[in-house]
VOPAGU-2260 file (C-alpha; in pm, 1 decimal, decimal comma):
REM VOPAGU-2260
SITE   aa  ch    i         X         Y         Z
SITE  UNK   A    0    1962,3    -131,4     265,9
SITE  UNK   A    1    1614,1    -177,5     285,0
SITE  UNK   A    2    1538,9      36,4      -0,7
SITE  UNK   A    3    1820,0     -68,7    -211,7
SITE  UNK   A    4    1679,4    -468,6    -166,9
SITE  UNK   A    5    1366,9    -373,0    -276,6
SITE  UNK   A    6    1484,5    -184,6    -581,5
SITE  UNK   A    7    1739,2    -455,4    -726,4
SITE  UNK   A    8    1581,9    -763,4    -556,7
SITE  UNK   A    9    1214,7    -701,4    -531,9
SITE  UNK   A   10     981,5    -970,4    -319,3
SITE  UNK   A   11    1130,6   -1248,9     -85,9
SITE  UNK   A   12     999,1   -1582,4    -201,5
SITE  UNK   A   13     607,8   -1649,3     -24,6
SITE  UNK   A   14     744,4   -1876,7     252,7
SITE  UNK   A   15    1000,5   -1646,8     401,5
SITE  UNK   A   16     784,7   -1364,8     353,4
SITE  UNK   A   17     650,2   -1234,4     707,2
SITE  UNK   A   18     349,7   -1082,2     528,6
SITE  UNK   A   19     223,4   -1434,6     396,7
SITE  UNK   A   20     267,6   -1544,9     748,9
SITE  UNK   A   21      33,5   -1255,9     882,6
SITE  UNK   A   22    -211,8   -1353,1     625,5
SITE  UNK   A   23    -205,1   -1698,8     702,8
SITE  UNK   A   24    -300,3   -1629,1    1051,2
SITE  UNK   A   25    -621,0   -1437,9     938,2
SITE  UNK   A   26    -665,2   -1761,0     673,6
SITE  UNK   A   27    -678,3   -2001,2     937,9
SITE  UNK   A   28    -888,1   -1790,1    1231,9
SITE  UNK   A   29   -1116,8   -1635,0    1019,1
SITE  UNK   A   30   -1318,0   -1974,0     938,4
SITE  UNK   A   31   -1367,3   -1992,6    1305,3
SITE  UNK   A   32   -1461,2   -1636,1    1408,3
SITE  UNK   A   33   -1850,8   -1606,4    1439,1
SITE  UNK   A   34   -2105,9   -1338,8    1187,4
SITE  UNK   A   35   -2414,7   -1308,2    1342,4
SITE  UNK   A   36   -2409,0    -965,5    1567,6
SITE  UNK   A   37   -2196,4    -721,5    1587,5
SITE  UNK   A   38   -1998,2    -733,8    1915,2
SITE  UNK   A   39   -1864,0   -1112,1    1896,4
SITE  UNK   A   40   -1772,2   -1076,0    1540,2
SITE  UNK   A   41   -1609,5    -745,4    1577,8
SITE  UNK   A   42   -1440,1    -894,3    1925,5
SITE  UNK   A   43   -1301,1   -1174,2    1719,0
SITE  UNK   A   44   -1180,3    -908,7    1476,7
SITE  UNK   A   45    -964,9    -731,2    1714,2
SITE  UNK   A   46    -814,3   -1045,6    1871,7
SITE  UNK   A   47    -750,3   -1166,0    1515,6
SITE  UNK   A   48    -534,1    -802,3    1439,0
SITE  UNK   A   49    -414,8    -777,7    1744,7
SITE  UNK   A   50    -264,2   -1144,0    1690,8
SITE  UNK   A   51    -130,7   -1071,4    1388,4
SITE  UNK   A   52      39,8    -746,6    1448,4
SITE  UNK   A   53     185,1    -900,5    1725,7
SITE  UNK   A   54     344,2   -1137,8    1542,9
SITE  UNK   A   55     521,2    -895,8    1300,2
SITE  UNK   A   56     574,1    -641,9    1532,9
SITE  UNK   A   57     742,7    -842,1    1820,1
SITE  UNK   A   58    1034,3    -926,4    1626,5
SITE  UNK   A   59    1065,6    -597,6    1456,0
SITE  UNK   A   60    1071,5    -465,9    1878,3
SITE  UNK   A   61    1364,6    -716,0    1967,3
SITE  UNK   A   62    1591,1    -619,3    1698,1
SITE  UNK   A   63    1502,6    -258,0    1733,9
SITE  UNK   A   64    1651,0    -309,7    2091,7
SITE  UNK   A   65    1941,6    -423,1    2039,7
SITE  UNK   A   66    2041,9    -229,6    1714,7
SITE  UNK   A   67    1948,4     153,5    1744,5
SITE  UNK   A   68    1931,1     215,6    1358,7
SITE  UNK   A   69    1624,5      81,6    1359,7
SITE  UNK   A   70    1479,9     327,5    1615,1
SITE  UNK   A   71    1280,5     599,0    1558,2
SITE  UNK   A   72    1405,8     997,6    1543,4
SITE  UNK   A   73    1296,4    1089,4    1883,1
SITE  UNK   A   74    1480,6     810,7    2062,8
SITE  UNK   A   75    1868,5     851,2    2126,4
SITE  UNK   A   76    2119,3     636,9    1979,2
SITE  UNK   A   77    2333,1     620,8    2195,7
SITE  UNK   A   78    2689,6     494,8    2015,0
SITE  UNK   A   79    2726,6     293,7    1701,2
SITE  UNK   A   80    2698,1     -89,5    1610,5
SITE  UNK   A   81    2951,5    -329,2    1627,7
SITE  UNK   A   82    3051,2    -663,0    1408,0
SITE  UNK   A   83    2871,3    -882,7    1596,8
SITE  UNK   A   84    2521,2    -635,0    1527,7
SITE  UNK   A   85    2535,2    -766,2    1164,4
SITE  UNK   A   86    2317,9   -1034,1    1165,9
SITE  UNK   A   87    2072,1    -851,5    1338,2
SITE  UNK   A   88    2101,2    -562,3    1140,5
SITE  UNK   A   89    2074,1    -768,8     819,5
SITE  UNK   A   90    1794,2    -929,9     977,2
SITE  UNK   A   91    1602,5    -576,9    1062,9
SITE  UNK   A   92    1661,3    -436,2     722,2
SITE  UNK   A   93    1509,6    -714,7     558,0
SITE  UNK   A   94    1190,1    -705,0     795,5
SITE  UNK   A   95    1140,9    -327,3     667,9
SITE  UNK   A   96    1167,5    -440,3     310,8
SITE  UNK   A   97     857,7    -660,0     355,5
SITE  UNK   A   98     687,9    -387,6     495,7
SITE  UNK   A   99     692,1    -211,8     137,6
SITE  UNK   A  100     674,7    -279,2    -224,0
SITE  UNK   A  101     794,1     -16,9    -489,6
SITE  UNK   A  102     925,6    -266,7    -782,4
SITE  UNK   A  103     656,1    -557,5    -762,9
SITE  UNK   A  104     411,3    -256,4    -793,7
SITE  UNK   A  105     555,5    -131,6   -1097,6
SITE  UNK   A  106     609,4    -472,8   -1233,6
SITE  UNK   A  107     225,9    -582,0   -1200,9
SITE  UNK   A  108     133,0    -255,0   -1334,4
SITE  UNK   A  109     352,7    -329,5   -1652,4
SITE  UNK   A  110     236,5    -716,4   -1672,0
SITE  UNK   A  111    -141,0    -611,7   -1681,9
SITE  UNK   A  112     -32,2    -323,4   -2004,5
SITE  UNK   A  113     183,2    -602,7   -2165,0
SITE  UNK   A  114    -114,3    -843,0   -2192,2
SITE  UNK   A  115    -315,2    -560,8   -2279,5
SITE  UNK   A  116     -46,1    -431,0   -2588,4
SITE  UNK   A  117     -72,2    -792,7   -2744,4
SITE  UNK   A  118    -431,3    -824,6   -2748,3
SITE  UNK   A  119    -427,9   -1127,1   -2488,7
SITE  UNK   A  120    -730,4    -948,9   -2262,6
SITE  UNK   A  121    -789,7   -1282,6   -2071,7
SITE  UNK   A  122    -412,3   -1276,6   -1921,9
SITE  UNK   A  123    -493,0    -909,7   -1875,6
SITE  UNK   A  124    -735,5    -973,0   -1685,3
SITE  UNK   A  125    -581,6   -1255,7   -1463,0
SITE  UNK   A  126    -274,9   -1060,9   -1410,0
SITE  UNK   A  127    -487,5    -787,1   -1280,0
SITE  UNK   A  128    -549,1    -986,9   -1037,3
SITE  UNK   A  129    -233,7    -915,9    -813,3
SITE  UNK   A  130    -369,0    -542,7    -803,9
SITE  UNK   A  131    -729,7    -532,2    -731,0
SITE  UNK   A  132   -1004,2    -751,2    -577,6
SITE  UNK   A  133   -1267,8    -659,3    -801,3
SITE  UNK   A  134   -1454,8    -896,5   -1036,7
SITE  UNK   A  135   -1249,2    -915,0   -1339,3
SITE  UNK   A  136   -1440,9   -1168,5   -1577,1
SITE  UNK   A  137   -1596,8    -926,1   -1779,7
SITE  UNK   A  138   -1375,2    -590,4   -1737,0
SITE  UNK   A  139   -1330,8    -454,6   -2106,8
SITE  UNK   A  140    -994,2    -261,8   -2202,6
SITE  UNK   A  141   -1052,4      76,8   -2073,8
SITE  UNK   A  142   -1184,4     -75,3   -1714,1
SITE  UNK   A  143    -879,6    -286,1   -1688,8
SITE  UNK   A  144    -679,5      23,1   -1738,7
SITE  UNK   A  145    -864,3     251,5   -1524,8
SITE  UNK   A  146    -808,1     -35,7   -1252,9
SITE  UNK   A  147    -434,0     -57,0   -1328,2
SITE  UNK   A  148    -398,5     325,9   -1287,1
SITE  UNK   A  149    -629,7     321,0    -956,9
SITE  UNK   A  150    -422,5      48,4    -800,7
SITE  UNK   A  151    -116,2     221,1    -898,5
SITE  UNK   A  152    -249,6     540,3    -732,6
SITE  UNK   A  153    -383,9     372,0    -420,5
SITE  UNK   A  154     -70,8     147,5    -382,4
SITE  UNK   A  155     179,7     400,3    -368,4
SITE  UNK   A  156      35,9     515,2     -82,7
SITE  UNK   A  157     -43,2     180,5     143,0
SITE  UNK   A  158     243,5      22,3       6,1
SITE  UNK   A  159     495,4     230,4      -8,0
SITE  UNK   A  160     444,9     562,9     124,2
SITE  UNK   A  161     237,9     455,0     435,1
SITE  UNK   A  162     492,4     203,6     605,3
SITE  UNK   A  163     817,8     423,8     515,3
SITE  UNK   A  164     624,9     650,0     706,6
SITE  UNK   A  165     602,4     468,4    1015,8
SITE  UNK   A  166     908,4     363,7    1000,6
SITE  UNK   A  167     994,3     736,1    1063,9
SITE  UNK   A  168     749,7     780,8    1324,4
SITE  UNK   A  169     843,3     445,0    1481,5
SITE  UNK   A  170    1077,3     244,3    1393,0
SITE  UNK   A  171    1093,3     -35,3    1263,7
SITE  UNK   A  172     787,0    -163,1    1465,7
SITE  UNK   A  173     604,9     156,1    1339,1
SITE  UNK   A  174     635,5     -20,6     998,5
SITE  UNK   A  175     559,9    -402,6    1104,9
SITE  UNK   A  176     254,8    -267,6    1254,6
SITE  UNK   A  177     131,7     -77,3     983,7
SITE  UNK   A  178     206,4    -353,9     754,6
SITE  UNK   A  179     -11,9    -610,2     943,0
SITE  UNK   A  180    -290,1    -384,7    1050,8
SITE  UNK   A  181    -338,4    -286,5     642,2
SITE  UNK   A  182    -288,0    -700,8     554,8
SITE  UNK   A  183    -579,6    -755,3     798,0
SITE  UNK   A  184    -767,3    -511,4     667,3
SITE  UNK   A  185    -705,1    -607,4     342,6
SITE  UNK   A  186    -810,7    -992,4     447,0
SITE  UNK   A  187   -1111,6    -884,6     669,6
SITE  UNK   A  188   -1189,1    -518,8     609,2
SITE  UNK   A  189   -1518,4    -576,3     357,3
SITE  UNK   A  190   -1891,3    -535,8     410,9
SITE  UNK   A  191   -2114,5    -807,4     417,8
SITE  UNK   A  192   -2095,5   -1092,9     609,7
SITE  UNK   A  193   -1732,4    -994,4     754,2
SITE  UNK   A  194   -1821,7    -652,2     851,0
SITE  UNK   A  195   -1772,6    -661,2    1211,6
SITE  UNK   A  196   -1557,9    -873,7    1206,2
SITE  UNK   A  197   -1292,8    -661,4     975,7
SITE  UNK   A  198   -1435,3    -322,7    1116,9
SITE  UNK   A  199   -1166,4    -300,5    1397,6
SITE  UNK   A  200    -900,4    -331,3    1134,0
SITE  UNK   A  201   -1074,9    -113,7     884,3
SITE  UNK   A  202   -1089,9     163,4    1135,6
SITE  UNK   A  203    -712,6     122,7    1265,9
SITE  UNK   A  204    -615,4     118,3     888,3
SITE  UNK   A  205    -787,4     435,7     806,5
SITE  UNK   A  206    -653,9     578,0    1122,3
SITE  UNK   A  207    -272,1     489,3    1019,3
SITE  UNK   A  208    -330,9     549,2     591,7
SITE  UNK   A  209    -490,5     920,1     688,5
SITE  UNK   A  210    -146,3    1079,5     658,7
SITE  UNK   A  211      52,7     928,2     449,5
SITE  UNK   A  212    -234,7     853,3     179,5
SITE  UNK   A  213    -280,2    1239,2     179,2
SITE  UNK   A  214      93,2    1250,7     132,6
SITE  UNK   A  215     136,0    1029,9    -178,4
SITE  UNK   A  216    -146,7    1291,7    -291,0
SITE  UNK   A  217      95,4    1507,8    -246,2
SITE  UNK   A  218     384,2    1380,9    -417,4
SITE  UNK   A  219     181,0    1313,6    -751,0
SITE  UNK   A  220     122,6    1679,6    -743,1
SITE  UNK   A  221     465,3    1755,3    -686,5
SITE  UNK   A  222     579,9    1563,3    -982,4
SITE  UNK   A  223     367,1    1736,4   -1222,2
SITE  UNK   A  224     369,4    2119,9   -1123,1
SITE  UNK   A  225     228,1    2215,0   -1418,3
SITE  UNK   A  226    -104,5    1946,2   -1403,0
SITE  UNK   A  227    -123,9    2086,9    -987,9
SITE  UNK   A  228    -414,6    2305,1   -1042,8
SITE  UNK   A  229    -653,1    2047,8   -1244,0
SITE  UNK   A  230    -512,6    1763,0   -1045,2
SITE  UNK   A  231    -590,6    1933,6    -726,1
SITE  UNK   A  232    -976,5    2085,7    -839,0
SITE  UNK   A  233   -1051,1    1696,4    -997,2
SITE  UNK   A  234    -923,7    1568,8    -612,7
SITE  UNK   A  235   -1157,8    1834,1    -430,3
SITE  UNK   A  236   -1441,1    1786,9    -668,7
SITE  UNK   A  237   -1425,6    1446,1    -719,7
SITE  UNK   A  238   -1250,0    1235,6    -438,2
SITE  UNK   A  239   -1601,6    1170,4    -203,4
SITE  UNK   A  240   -1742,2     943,3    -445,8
SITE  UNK   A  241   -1492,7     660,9    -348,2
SITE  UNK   A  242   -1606,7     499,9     -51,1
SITE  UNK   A  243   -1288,8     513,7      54,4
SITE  UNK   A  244   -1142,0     800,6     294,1
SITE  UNK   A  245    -788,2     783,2     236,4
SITE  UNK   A  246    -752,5     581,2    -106,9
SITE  UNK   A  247   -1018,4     849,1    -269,0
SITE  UNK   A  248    -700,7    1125,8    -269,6
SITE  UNK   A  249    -440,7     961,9    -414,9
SITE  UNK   A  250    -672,9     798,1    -676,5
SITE  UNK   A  251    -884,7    1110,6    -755,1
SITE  UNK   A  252    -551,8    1346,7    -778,5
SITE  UNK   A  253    -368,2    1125,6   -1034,1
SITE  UNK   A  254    -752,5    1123,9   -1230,5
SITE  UNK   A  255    -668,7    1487,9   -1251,7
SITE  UNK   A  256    -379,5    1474,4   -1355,8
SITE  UNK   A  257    -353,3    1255,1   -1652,6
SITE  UNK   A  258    -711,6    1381,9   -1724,5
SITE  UNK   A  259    -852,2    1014,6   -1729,5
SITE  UNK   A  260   -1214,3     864,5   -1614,4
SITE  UNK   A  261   -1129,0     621,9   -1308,5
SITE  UNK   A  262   -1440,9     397,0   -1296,5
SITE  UNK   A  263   -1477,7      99,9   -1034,8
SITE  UNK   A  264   -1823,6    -105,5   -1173,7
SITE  UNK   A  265   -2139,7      20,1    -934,8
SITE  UNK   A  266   -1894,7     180,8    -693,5
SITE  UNK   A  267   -1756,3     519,3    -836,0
SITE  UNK   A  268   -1657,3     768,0   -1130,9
SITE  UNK   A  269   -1419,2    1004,7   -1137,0
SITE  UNK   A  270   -1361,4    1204,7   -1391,0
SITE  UNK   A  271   -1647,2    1151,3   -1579,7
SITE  UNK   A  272   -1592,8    1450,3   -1839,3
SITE  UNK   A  273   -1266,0    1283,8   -1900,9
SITE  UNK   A  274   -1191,3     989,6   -2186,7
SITE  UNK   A  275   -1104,0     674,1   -2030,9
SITE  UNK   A  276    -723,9     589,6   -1974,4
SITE  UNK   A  277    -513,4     436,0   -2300,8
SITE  UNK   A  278    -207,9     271,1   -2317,9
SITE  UNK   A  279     -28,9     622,0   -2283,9
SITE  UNK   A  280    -180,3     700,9   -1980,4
SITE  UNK   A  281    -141,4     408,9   -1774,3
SITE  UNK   A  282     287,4     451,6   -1933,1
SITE  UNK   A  283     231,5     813,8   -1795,8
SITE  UNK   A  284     110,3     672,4   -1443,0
SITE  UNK   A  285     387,2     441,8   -1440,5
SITE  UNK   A  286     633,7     676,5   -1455,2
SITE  UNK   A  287     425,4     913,1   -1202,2
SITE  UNK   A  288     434,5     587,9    -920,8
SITE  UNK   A  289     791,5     540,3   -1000,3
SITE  UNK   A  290     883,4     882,4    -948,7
SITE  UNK   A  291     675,9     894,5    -644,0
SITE  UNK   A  292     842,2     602,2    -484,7
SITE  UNK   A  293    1194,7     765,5    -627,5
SITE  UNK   A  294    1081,5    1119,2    -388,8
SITE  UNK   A  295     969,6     951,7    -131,7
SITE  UNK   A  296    1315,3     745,1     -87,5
SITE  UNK   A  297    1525,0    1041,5    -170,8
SITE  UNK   A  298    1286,8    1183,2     114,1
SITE  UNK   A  299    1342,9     945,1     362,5
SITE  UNK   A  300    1704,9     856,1     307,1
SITE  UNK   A  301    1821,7    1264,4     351,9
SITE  UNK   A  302    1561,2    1278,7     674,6
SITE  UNK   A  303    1771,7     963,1     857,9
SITE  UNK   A  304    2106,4    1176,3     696,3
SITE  UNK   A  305    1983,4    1482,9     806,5
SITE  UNK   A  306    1927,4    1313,9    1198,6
């Protein structure tokens, strides 16, 4: 159901959106948390997650509870659900959608190209927005692309791959947590003058991304046997010059793949004997995200079968 919602329906609107709420709980606390040192600010950083994940995950808990679908493999379930489990499982399977995004992915990916096909480089540019944090205001062309295919790469892992993952592992709570932990990361998880306080949820982050980033890796090779060899030798060659640990595979195996130079400004190359990506390649890694969120759901939906 889950799956299905996200495919046909895509994003809930921003105020029902649990995700927005988690975020808005880092908005408002962060402003407050101290910078100087390391222990208060990284002590503040922890309460911050831990509030946060709490506040995802406690629902998630309840409704696993009380409907068993939404347990994880290793727990019984123990009978069926009845009428009156609807709601609840309605309820549960639209939590795990938020946890994941396959089709708004795709659809910023495409937006960015669009602007990009029509000349309008300024739109490009703002539309990029919704897939990377980097400065944009003077990004030429090839940059813009090299971001779109990067995010795509990276994305497919933390945002798709990553929370279907602890779903399976978890539950549904598996997923609510990973999905605020990476949010908080996302919010607080940058050097500077928020580095202790976003290293707790850096560090968790890394610690639940490690498999399922290497995963999506995986996939990408899986959907182009015939690219596995250079995709694989760019990833080993390559992958430790993004800061990164987890979002450097993913990233540096699709650079092998389609045979592009991924470049983020003063940060990292890969691929550097390789031409910049074109309109063609970011189509190509389009169609490798899709059909990486397309295994991955074929993957998961025969696994729960299968149990």
């Amino acid at each position: 159901m889950a799956l299905l919602a996200d495919g046909i329906l895509g994003e809930p609107p921003r105020f029902a959106h649990p995700v927005v709420g988690v975020g808005k709980i880092a908005e408002k606390l962060i402003p407050l948390s101290p910078t100087r040192g390391r222990a208060r600010p990284f002590a503040c950083g922890m309460g911050i997650t831990i509030l946060g994940a709490i506040a995802f995950v406690l629902p998630a808990l309840l409704i696993s509870l009380e409907v068993p679908l939404f347990l994880p493999f290793w727990c019984e379930h123990e009978g069926g659900i009845s009428p009156s489990d609807l709601p609840l499982l309605l309820l549960g399977a639209f939590l795990l959608k938020t946890t994941f995004a396959g089709r708004e992915l795709l659809r910023a990916m495409r937006r960015v190209e669009e602007a990009l096909e029509r000349g309008e480089i300024e739109r490009a540019r703002e539309r990029l927005r919704d897939l990377v944090g980097r400065p944009r205001e003077e990004l030429p062309p090839p940059k813009i692309r090299s971001a779109v295919v990067e995010s795509g790469a990276e994305n497919l892992a933390d945002g798709f791959v990553a929370p279907l993952f602890w779903f399976l592992i978890l539950g549904l709570p598996g997923a609510a947590l990973y999905r605020a932990v990476n949010t908080m990361d996302a919010m607080m998880g940058y050097r500077g003058r928020f580095e202790f306080l976003g290293k707790f949820a850096a560090r968790f982050d890394d610690i639940l991304s490690f498999i399922p980033s290497r995963l999506a890796a995986f996939l990408l090779l899986l959907l182009r046997p015939r690219r596995a060899l250079r995709g694989l030798a760019t990833a080993l060659r390559d992958r430790k010059a993004v800061p990164s640990p987890n979002a450097r595979w993913p990233i540096a195996m699709i650079s092998g793949i389609l045979q592009v130079r991924l470049e983020k400004e003063g940060v990292y190359v890969l691929g550097r004997d390789f031409p910049p990506p074109g309109e063609r390649e970011v189509r190509e890694a389009e169609k490798l995200v899709l059909g990486g969120i397309l295994l991955w759901s074929c993957g998961i939906v025969l696994w729960e079968i299968m149990l």
